[in-house]
C-alpha positions in Angstrom: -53.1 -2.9 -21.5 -52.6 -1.8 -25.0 -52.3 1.3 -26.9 -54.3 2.7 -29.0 -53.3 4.7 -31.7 -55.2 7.3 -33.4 -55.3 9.8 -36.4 -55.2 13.6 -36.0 -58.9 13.2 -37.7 -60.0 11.3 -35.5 -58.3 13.6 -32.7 -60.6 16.5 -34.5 -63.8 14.3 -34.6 -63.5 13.7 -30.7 -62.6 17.3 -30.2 -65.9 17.7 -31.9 -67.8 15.8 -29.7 -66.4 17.3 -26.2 -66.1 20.9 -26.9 -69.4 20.9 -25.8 -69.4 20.0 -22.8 -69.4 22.4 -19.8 -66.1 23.8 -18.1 -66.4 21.5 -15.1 -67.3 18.2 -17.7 -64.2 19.3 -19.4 -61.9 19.7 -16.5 -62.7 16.2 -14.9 -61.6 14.6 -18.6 -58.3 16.5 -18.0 -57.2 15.3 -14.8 -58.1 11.4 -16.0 -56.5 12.0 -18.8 -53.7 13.2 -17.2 -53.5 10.6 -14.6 -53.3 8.0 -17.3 -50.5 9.5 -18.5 -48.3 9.3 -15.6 -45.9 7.3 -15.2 -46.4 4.8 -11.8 -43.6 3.6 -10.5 -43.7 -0.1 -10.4 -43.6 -1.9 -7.2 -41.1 -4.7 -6.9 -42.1 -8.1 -4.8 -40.1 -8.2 -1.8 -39.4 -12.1 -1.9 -38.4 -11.9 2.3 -41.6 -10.7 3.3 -43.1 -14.4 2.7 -40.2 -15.6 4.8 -41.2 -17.5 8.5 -45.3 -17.7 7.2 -44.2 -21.7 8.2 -43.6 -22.5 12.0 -43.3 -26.1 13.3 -40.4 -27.6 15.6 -40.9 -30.6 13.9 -38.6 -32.1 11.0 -39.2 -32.1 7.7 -39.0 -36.6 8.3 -41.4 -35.9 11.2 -44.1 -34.2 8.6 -43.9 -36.2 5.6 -44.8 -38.9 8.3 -47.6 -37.3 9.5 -48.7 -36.7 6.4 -48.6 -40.2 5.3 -50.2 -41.2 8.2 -52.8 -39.1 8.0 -53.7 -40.5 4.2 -57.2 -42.3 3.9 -58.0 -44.8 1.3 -61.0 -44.6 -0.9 -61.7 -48.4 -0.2 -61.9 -47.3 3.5 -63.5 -44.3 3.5 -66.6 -45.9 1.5 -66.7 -48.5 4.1 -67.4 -45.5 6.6 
């Protein structure tokens, strides 16, 4: 997400606008502001934990045949 960039007048006009809210109204705009501040540590894909979602015995030569096999042609199928 972008950042956006403000003036300290603009700071002042939104200043403005808040300082009267309550002290609870003001408190829960600190903490998210504060959370949006902090740096998250970025999580990193772990490419082995995709590793063995495939399990056959067959061969690759035995699959591709399958597959072939398997195949339907339109001309066929609109017959059915």
């Amino acid at each position: 997400m972008a950042s956006l960039s403000i003036s300290n007048k603009m700071v002042e006009m939104y200043f403005d606008y808040l300082r009267h809210l309550d002290s609870s109204a003001k408190k829960k705009l600190i903490i998210k502001l504060t959370e949006s501040i902090e740096v998250k540590s970025d999580k990193k894909f772990d490419i082995e934990s995709i590793f063995g979602a495939w399990e056959d015995n067959r061969t690759s030569d035995e699959i591709i045949s399958e597959i072939k096999s398997s195949r339907v042609e339109k001309k066929n199928s609109a017959a059915l």
